[in-house]
C-alpha positions as CSV (number, residue, x, y, z in Angstrom):
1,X,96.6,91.7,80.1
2,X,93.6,93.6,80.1
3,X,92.4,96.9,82.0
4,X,89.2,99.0,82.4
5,X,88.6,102.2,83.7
6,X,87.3,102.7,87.1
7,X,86.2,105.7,88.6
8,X,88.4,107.4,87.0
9,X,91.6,104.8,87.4
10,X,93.0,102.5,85.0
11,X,92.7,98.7,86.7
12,X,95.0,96.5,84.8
13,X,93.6,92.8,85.4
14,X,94.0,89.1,84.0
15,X,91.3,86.7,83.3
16,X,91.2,82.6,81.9
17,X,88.4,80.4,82.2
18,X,84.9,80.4,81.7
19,X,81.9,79.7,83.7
20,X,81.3,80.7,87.6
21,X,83.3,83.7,88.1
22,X,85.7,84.1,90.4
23,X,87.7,87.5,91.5
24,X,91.3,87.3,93.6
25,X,92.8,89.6,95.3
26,X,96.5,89.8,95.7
27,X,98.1,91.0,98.7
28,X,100.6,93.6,99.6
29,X,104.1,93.4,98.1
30,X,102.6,91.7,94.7
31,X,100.3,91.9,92.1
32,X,98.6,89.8,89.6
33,X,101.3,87.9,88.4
34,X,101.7,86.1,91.4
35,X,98.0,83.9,91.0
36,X,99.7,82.9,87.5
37,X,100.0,79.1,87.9
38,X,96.7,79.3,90.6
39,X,95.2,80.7,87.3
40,X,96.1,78.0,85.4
41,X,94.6,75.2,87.2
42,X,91.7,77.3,88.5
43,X,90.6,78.4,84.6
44,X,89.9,75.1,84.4
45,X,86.8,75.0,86.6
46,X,85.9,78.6,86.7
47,X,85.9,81.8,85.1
48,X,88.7,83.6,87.2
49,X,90.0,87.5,87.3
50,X,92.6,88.4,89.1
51,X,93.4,92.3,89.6
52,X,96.2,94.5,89.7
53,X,95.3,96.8,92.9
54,X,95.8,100.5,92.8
55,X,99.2,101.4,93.2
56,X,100.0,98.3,92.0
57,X,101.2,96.0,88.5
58,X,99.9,98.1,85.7
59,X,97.4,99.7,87.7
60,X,97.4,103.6,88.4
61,X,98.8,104.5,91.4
62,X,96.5,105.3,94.3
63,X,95.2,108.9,94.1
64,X,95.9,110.8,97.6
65,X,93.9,111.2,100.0
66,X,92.6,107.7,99.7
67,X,90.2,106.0,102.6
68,X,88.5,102.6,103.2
69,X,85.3,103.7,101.6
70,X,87.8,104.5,98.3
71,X,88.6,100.8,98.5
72,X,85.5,99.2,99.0
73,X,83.9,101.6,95.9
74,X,86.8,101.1,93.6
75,X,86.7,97.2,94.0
76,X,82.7,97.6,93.6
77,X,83.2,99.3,90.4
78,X,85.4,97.0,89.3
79,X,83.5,93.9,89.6
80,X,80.6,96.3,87.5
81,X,82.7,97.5,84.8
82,X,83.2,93.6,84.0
83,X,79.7,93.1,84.3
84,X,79.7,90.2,87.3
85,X,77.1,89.4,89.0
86,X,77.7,88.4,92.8
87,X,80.6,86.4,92.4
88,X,83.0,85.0,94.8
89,X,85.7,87.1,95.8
90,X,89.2,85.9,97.6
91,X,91.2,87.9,99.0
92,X,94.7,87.2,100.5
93,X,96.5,89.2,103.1
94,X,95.5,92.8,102.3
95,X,93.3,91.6,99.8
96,X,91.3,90.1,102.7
97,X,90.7,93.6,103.9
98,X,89.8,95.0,100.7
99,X,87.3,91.9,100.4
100,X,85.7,92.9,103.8
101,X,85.3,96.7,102.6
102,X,83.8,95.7,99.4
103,X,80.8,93.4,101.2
104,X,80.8,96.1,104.2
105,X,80.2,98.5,101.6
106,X,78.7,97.2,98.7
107,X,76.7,93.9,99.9
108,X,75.0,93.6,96.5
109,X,78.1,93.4,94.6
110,X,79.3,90.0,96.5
111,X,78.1,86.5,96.1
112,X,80.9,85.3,98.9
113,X,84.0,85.6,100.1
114,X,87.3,83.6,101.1
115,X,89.6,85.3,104.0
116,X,92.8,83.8,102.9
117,X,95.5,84.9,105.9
118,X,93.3,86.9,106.9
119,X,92.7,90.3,108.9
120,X,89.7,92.3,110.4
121,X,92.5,94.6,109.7
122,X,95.5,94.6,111.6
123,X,94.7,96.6,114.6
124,X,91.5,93.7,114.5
125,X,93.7,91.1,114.3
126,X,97.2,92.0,116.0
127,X,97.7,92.0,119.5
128,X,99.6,95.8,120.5
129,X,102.8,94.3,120.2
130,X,102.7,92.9,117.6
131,X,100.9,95.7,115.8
132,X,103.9,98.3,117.1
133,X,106.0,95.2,115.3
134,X,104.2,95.4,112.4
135,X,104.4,99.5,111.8
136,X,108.1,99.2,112.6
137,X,108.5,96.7,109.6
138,X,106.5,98.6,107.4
139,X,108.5,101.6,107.8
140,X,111.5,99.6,107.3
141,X,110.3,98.3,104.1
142,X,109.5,101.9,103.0
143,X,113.1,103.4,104.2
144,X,114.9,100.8,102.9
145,X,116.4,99.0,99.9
146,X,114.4,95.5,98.9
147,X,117.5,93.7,98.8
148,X,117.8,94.3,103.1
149,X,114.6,93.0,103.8
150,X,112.8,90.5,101.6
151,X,114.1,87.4,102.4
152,X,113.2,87.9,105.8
153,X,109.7,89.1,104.6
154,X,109.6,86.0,102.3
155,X,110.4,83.6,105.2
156,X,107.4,84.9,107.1
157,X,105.2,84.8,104.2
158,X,105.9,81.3,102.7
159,X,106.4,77.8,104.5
160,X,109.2,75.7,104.2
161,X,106.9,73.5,102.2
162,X,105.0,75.9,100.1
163,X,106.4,76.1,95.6
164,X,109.7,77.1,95.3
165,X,108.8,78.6,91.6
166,X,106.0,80.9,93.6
167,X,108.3,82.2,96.4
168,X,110.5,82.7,93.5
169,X,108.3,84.9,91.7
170,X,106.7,86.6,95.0
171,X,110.7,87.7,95.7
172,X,110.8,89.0,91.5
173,X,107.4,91.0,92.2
174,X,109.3,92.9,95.0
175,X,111.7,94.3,92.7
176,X,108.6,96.1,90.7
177,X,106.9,97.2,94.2
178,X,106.4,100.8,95.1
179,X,107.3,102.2,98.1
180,X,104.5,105.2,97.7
181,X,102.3,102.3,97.8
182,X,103.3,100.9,101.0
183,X,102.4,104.4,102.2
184,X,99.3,104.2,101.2
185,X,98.1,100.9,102.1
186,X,99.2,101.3,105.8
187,X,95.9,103.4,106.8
188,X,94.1,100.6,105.4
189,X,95.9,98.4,106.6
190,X,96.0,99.4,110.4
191,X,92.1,99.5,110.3
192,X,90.5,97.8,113.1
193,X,87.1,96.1,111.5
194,X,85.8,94.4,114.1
195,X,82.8,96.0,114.9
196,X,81.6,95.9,111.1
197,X,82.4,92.2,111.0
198,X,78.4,91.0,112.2
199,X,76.6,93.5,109.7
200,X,78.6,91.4,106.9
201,X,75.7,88.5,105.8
202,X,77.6,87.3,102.8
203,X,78.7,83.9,103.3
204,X,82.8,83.5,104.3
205,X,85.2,80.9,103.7
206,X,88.7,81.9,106.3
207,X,91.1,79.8,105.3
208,X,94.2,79.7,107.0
209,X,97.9,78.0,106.9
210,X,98.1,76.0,110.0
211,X,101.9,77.5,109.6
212,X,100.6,81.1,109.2
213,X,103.1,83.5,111.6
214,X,101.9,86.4,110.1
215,X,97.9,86.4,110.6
216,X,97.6,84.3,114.0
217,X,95.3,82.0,114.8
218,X,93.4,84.0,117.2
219,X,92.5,86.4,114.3
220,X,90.8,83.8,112.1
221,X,88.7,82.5,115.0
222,X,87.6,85.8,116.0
223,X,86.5,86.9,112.2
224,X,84.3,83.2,112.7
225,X,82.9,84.1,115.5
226,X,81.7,87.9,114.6
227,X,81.2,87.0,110.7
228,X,77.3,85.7,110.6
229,X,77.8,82.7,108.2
230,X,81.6,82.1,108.3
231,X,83.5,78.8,108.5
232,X,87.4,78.0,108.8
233,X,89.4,75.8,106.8
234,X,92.9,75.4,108.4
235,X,95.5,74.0,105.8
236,X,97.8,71.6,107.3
237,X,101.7,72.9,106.6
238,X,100.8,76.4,104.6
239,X,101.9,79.3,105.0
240,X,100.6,82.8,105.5
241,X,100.2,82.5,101.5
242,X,98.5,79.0,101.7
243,X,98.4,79.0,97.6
244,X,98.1,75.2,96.0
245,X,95.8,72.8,95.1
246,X,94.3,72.4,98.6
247,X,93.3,76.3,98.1
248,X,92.0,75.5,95.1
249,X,88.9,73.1,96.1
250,X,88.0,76.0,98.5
251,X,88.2,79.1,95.8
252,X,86.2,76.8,93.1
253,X,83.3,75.3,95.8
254,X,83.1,78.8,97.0
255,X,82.6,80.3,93.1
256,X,79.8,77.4,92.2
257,X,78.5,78.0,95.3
258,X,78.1,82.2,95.2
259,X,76.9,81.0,91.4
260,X,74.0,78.8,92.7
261,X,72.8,81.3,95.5
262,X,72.8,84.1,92.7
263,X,70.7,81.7,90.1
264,X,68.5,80.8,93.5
265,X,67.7,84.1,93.9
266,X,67.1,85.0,90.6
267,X,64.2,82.6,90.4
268,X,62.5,84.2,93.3
């Protein structure tokens, strides 16, 4: 595993592959581990680099006082400290956020992006209820042991169909999360995006499971419909984490794709 220094954080990462890059973002509750086997099969197309997040894996923890704009910078910074050039960025769950703050931020640093169970945030995305729900269950994840509450937050994450050997490891990664972490991410978190969604020009990919219960359907229409260039690509029997080969056509067109437009515009 490698790390580089990013505005004054170390930001543990792993890469494999060559070629079009490709940058994931995990979401909350995990960190780079879990896109392991994705990693696999992906290196073989594209050059991919998966991050540990602040406050997360081997990555510092996040400094206090953090914002959006910290989020948006940091992931900018990242993507120059490894010298990229526009690539394609995916980002599931949280990381979908963080993806939307990096090209509402820092255009010039993104080639394209995939939404995977994605959020304008969650006050963007969540009805009241079920963003009330959704503050109640993060403060029970903070307050309490793993063991009372992750196979409940598993069940919700992953469908019945989705790689037992992935849920697997998703329920391991728990065991290493912090709960300061979960502290911090919930400003970011709650974020309502909406009304930054149509200054965002880089081209999106949402994907979503069509068995999703955490990021409803609703939500993935809506960030269409306010994204300028954005399509949807509903996978039939995922999960909220829609990970597998079906994900993987998308992540790879998406990476050639952001490459092309780059070498396009290069030649201008």
């Amino acid at each position: 595993m490698d790390a580089v220094e990013v505005d004054g954080l170390r930001i543990a990462y792993r890469r494999q592959g060559s070629g079009d890059p490709l940058v994931i973002l995990h979401g909350a509750f995990e960190d780079s581990r879990v896109w392991l086997d994705d990693m696999r099969r992906l290196s073989e197309h594209v050059d991919v680099i998966a991050w540990d997040a602040p406050g997360c894996g081997a990555s510092d923890d996040i400094p206090a006082g953090w914002t959006s704009r910290d989020w948006g910078r940091v992931a900018a910074s990242f993507i120059r400290a490894l010298g990229l050039s526009r690539p394609a960025v995916a980002g599931l769950s949280f990381g979908s956020i963080v993806a939307l703050l990096l090209a509402r931020d820092h255009p010039e640093r993104v080639g394209g992006l995939v939404l995977i169970g994605a959020y304008a945030g969650w006050a963007g995305s969540l009805d009241p209820d079920a963003l009330e729900e959704r503050f109640a269950q993060a403060r029970f994840m903070i307050e309490h042991p793993v063991e009372e509450w992750a196979d409940e937050f598993l069940v919700s994450v992953y469908s019945p169909t989705a790689d037992p050997a992935r849920r697997d490891r998703a329920r391991r990664l728990l065991d290493d999360w912090r709960p300061e972490t979960t502290r911090a991410l919930l400003d970011v978190a709650s974020l309502d995006l909406r009304s930054a969604l149509p200054s965002i020009s880089t081209p999106v990919v949402v994907v979503r499971g069509s068995d999703d219960v955490r990021s409803p359907h609703e939500a993935a229409v809506s960030l269409c419909d306010r994204l300028p260039d954005a399509r949807l690509v509903e996978l039939d029997g995922a999960g909220h984490d829609c990970a597998g080969p079906d994900l993987d056509d998308v992540l790879v067109t998406a990476a050639h794709t952001a490459a092309n437009l780059e070498l396009r515009e290069g030649y201008r």
